[in-house]
C-alpha positions in Angstrom: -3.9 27.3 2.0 -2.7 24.2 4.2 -4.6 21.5 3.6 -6.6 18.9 6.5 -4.3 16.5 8.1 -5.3 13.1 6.9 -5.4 10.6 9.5 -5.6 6.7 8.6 -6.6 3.8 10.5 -5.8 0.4 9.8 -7.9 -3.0 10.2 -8.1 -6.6 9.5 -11.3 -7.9 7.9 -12.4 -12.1 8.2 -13.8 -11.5 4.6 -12.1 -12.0 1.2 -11.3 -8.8 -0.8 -14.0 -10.4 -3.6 -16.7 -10.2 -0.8 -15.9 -6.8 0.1 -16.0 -5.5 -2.9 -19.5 -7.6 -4.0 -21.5 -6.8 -0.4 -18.9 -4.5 1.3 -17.6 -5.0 4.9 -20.0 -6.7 7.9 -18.9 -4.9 11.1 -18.5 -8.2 12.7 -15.5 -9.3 10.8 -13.6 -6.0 11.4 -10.5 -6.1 14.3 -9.0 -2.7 14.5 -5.4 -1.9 15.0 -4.3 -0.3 18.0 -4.7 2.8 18.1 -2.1 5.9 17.4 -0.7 8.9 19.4 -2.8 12.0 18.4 -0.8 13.8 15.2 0.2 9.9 13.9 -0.9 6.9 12.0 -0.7 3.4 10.3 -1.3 2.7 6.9 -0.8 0.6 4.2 -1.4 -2.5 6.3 -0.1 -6.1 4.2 0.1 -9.3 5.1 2.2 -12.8 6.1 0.9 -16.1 7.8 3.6 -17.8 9.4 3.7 -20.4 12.0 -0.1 -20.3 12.7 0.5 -16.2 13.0 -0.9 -13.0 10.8 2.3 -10.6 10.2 1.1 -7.4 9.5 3.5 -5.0 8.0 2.5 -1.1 7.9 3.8 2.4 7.7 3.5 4.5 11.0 3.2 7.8 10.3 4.3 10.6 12.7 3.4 14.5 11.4 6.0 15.8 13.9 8.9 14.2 11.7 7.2 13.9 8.4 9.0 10.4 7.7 7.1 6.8 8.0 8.7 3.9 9.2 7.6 0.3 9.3 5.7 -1.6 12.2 5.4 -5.2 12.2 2.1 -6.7 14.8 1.6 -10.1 15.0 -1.6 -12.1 15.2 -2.6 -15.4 16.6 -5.5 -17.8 14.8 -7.8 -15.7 16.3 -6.4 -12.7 15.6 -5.5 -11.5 19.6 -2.3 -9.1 19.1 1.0 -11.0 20.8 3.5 -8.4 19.7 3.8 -5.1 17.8 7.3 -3.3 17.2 9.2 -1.0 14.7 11.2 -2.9 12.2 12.4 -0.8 9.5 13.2 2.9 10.0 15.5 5.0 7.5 16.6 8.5 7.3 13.5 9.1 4.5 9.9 8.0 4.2 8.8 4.4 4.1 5.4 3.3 3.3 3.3 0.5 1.7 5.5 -2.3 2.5 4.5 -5.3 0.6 5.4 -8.3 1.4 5.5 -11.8 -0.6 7.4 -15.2 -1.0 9.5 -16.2 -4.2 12.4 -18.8 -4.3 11.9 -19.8 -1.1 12.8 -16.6 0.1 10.8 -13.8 1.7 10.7 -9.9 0.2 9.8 -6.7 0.9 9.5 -4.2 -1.2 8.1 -0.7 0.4 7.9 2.5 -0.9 10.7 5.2 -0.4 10.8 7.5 -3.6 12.5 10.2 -1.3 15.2 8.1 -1.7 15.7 8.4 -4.8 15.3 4.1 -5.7 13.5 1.5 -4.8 15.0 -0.9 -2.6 14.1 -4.7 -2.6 14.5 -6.1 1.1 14.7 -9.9 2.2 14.1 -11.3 5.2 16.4 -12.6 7.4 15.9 -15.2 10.4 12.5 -14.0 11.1 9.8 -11.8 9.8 11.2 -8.4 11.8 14.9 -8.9 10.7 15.4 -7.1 7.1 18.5 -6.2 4.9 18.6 -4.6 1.4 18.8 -6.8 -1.0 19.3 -5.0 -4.5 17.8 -1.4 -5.6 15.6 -2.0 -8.6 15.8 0.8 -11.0 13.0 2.1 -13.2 12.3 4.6 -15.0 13.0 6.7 -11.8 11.4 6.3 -8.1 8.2 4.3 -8.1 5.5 4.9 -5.7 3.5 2.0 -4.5 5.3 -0.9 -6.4 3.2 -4.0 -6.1 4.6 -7.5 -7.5 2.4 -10.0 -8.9 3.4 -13.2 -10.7 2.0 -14.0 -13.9 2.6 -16.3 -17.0 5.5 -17.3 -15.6 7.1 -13.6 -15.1 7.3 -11.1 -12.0 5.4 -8.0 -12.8 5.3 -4.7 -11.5 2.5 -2.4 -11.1 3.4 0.7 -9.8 2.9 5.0 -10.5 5.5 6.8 -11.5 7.0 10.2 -8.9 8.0 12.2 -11.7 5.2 14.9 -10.8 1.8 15.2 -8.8 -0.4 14.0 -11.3 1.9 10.8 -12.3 2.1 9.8 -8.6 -2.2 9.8 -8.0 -3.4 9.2 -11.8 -1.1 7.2 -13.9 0.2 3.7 -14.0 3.4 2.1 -15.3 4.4 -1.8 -15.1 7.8 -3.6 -15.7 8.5 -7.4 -15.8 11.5 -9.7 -14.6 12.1 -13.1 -14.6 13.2 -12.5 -10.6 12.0 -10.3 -8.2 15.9 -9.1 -7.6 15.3 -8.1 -12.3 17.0 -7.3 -14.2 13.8 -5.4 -15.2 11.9 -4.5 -18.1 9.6 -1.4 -18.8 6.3 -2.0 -20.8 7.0 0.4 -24.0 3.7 1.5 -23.6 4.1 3.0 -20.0 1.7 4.4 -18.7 -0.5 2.2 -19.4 -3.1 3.8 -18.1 -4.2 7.6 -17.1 -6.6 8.1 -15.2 -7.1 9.4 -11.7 -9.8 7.1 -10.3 -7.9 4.2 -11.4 -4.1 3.9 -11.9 -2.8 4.5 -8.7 -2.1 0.6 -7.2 -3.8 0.0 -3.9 -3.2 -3.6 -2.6 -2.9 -6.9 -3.4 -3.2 -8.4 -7.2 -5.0 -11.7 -7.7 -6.0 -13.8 -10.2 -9.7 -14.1 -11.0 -12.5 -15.5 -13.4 -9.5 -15.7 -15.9 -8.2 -11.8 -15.8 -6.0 -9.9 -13.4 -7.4 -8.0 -10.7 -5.2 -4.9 -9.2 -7.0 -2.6 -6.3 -6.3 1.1 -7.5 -7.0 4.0 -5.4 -10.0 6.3 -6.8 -8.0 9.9 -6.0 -10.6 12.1 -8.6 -11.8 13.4 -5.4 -9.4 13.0 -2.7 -5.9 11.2 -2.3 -7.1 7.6 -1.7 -10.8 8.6 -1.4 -11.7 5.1 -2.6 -10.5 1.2 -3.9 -11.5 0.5 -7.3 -10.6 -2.9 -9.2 -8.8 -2.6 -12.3 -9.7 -6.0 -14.2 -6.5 -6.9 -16.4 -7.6 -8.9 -19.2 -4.7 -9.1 -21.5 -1.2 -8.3 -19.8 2.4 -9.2 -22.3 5.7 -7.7 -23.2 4.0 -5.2 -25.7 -0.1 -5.2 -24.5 -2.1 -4.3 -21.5 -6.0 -3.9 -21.9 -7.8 -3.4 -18.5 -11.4 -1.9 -17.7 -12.0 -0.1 -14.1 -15.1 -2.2 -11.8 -17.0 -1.3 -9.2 -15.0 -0.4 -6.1 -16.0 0.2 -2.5 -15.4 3.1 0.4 -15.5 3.8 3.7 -18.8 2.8 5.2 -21.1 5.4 7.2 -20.4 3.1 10.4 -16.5 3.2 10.4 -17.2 6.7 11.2 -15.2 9.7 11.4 -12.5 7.9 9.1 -15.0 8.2 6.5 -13.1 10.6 4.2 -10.8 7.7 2.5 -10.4 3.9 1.8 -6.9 3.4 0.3 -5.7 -0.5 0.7 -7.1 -3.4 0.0 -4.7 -6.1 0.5 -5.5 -9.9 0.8 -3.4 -12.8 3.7 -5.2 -15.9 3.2 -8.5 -16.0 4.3 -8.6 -11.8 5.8 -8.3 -8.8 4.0 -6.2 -5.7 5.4 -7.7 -2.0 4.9 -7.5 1.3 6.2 -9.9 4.0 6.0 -9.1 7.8 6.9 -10.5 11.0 8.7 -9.6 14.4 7.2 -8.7 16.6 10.4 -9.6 20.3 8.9 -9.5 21.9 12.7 -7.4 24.5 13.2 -5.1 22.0 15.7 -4.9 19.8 13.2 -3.8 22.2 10.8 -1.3 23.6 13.4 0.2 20.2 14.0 0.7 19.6 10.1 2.4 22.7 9.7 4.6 22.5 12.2 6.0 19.3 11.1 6.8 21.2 8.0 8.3 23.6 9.2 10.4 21.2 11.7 11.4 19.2 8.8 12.5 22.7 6.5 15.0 23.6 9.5 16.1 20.5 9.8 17.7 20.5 6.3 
């Protein structure tokens, strides 16, 4: 039986990810992004301040091809759009593009496990000009790698795409003394099982003295909700963490009320996005078409 077509929308929030999570979101600090053609999306929204402007990096997803590429929009102070554009498109998916700064450098590191690696990208003169830098191989394609720096070490939080089950509900982490590696799997991989919260889901940060990494909450539904996994002991050969409270899509964001999947600090605004499940028999007609497109187009 096909399932719905999931449809995301994307927003910037003027709260930090701690008050979202402790009162959830006011409607009066939301700022949508634009809106999508009917059968597409943006998703996994991160991001950059430069220059007195908000970057945001996310995938747009089209079900007529099946593949995600990645949009850039930029922001002024008070968060009016000045530009929006495509700036990363390859011949396979692309999603959650995280973005961050190391060495005076700036990186990218989306997903792309139809690819078969994961590729580290840095940026070139400005924020929508990007070349591969190095692939970064694991213990095969990682879905939804998300960096952190800690103790002194680059580590990696991401879920393995060795099966279904590994990509929504287990979690796997690696360290490096660079972003670029070489890299290091933690022996005791995966860390953590457990389908309400392993998955990675935004930005790490460091708080009251332990880690804390959003994680989708998929017992239900594929990113059905943000939980916060709080990290307190994190080493070459130990990880102990303890799943918190979390938060979903509020009754007023409706219809995209079905899913809350990213949570992703910039300074002083949080990114999210929040979905609709489209079970109508268009929608359903849309999805599989785009299968069947992309099956002939093998």
């Amino acid at each position: 039986m096909l399932r719905p077509m999931d449809i995301w929308r994307s927003a910037i929030v003027k709260q930090p990810a701690r008050a979202i999570i402790r009162d959830g979101i006011d409607p009066g600090s939301i700022v949508w992004l634009p809106d999508m053609p009917s059968g597409s999306f943006r998703a996994d929204p991160f991001g950059l301040w430069r220059d007195g402007c908000l970057h945001v990096f996310a995938e747009a997803f089209d079900y007529q091809t099946r593949l995600g590429h990645i949009d850039l929009l930029v922001y002024d102070r008070d968060l009016n759009l000045l530009e929006c554009s495509a700036i990363l498109s390859k011949p396979w998916h692309l999603s959650y593009p995280v973005v961050f700064e190391a060495d005076g450098e700036t990186w990218m590191l989306p997903e792309a496990y139809k690819s078969g690696t994961l590729t580290l990208y840095r940026a070139g003169a400005s924020l929508s000009e990007w070349e591969p830098f190095c692939d970064i191989p694991l213990d095969g394609p990682a879905i939804d790698a998300t960096p952190f720096f800690h103790d002194g070490k680059w580590w990696l939080f991401y879920s393995p795409s060795h099966s279904r089950i590994g990509r929504r509900g287990h979690l796997h982490v690696a360290w490096a003394g660079h972003p670029a590696g070489p890299w290091h799997l933690h022996p005791r991989n995966p860390v953590r099982v457990d389908l309400g919260s392993a998955r990675p889901g935004g930005t790490p940060r460091h708080q009251d003295g332990m880690i804390i990494l959003p994680v989708q909450d998929c017992r239900s539904t594929y990113g059905g909700a943000i939980r916060e996994l709080s990290i307190t002991r994190l080493d070459e050969t130990s990880f102990i963490a303890d799943d918190r409270t979390g938060v979903g899509a509020a009754g007023w964001m409706a219809p995209f009320t079905d899913g809350f999947h990213t949570l992703s600090t910039a300074g002083p605004v949080t990114l999210i996005d929040v979905k609709r499940m489209d079970a109508t028999l268009a929608g359903k007609t849309r999805r599989l078409r785009g299968i069947v497109r992309t099956w002939r187009s093998r």
